[in-house]
C-alpha positions as CSV (number, residue, x, y, z in Angstrom):
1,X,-3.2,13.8,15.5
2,X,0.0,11.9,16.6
3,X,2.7,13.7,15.9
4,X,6.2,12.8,14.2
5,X,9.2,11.7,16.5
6,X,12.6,9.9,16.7
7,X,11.8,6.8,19.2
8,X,11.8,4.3,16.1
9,X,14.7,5.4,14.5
10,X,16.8,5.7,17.6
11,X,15.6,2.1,18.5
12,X,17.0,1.1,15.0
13,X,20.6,3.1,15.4
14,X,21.3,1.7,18.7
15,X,23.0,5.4,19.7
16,X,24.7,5.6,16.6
17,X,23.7,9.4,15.9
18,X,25.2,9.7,12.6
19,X,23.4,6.5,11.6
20,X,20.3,8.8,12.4
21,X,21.5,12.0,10.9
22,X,21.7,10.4,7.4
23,X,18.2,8.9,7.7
24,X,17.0,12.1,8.7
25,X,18.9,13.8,6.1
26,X,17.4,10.9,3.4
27,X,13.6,11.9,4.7
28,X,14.7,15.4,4.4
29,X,15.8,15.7,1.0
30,X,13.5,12.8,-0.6
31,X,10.1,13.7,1.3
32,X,9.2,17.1,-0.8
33,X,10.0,15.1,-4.0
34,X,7.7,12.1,-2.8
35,X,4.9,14.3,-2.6
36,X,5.5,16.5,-5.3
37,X,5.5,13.3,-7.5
38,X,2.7,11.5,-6.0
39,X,0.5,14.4,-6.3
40,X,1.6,14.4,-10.1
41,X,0.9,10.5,-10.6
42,X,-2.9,11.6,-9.1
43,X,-3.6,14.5,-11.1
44,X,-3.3,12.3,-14.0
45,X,-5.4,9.3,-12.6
46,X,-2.3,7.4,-12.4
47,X,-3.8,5.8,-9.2
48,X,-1.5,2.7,-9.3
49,X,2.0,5.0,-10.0
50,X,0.4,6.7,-7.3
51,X,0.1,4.0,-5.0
52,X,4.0,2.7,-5.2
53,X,4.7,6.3,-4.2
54,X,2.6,6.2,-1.1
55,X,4.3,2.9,-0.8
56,X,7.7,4.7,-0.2
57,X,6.3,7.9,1.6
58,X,4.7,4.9,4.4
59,X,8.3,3.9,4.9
60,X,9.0,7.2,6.3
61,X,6.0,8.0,8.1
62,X,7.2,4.4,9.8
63,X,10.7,5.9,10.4
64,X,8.9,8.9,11.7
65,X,7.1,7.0,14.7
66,X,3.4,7.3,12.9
67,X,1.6,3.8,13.9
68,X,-1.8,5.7,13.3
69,X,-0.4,7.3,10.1
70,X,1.3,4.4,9.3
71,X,-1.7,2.2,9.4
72,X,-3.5,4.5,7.4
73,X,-1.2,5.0,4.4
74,X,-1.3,1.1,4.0
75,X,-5.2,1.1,3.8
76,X,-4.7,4.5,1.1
77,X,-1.9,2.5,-1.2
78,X,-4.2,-0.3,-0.9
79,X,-7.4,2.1,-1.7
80,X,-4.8,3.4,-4.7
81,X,-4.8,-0.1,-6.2
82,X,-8.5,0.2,-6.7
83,X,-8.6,3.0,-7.9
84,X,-10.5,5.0,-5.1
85,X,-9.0,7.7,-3.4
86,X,-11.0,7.5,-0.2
87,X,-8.9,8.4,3.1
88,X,-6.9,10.8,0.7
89,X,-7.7,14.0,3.5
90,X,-6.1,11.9,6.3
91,X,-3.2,10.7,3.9
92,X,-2.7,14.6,3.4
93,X,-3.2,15.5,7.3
94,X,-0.1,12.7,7.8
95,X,1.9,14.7,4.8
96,X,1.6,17.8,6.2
97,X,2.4,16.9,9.7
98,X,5.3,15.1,8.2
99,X,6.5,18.7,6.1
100,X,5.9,20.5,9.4
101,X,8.5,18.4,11.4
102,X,10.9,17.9,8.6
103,X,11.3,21.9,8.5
104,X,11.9,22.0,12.1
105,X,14.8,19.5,11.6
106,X,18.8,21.3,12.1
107,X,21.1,19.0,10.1
């Protein structure tokens, strides 16, 4: 599985490293709650609630350097709208790589 790193975000700050502290810091903090919430919009069937949150988790797993993962959240939100929850074990392999990098993160 590819794994999580800064090459996108750096492209985007241009060397500004507190520009990529506070998006770091934004993933941090907001990540947890994403998934706690999206997993709460599921349990209840709430497939389309669920689907605009995997629409904001994508834009991290983009910030995050995930093409793959990337490419596969858009197929799940759009899998959401239609109320299937096919490809939801490799939308949870791409959350938990995510978790696993985001506690490895000193800010």
């Amino acid at each position: 599985m590819e794994q999580p790193n800064l090459n996108y975000l750096k492209s985007l700050s241009n060397g500004n490293t507190l520009l990529e502290e506070r998006f770091l810091l934004i993933i941090k903090n907001e990540f947890p709650t994403d998934v706690e919430e999206f997993y709460q919009y599921l349990n209840n069937k709430n497939y389309v609630a669920a689907s605009k949150k995997v629409h904001k988790i994508k834009h991290k797993i983009a910030f995050l350097g995930l093409e793959k993962g990337c490419s596969t959240t858009i197929l799940f939100e759009n899998n959401l709208k239609k109320y299937s929850i096919e490809l939801l074990p490799e939308f949870e392999a791409i959350l938990e790589t995510i978790n696993q990098f985001i506690k490895t993160l000193e800010l």
